[in-house]
C-alpha positions in Angstrom: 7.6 14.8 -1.5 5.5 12.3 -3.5 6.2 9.0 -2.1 3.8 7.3 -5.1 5.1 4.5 -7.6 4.7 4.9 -11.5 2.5 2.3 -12.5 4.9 0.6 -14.6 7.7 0.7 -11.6 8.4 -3.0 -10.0 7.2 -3.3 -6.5 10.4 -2.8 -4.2 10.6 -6.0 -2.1 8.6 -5.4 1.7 6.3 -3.5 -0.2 2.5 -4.0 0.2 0.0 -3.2 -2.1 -3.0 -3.3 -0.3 -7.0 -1.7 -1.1 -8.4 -2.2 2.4 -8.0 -0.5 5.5 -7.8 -3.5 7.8 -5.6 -5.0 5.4 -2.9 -2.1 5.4 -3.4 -2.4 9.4 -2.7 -5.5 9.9 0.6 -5.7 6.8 1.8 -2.3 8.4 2.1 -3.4 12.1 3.5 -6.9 11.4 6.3 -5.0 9.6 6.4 -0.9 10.4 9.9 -1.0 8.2 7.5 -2.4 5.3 6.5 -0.1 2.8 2.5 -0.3 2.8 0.6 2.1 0.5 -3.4 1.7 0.1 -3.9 2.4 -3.6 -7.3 3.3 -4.5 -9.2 5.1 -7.7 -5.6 6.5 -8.5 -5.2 7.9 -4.8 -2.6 6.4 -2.7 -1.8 6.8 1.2 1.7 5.9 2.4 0.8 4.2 5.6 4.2 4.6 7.4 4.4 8.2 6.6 1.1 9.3 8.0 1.8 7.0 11.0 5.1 8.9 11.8 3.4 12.3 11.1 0.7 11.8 13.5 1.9 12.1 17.2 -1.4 9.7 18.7 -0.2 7.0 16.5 3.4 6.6 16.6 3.2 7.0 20.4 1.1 4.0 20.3 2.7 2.0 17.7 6.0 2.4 19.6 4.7 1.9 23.4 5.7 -1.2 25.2 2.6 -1.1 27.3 -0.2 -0.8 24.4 -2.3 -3.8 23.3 -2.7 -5.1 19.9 -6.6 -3.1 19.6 -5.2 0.2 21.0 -2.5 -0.2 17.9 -4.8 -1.3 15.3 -7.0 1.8 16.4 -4.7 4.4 16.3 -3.2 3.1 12.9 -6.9 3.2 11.5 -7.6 6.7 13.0 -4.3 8.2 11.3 -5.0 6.1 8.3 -8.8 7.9 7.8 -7.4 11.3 8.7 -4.7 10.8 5.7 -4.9 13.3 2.5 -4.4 10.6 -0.2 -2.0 11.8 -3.0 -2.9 11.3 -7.0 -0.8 9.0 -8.2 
């Protein structure tokens, strides 16, 4: 499933645009419903999707008991272990 946007395609509202990791971080854990995608030299990474596939970081996006650094790591780790897609 390609989950990128034609370039010509409005932007969907709660949808973040973002080129920086600490930026699609921070958007992506002040809204996890939000649709944040990293777009980059025509790559893109669906930041929600590669949370939910890796088990490490929805576990800690979803505990109770986890601190704001433990979730911004384990975001970033799934984040730079992402396959960007073309698009």
């Amino acid at each position: 499933m390609d989950s990128s946007l034609p370039a010509d395609h409005p932007l969907p509202p709660l949808v973040f645009a973002v080129d920086d990791l600490d930026g699609a971080v921070a958007a992506f854990l002040e809204n996890p419903r939000a649709y944040v995608i990293i777009s980059s030299e025509g790559r893109t990474i669906d930041v929600a999707a590669v949370v939910r596939a890796d088990d490490f970081a929805s576990r800690a996006v979803a505990s109770l008991n986890a601190d704001a650094s433990y979730r911004q790591m384990a975001v970033r780790t799934a984040i730079l272990l992402a396959r960007p897609q073309k698009g």
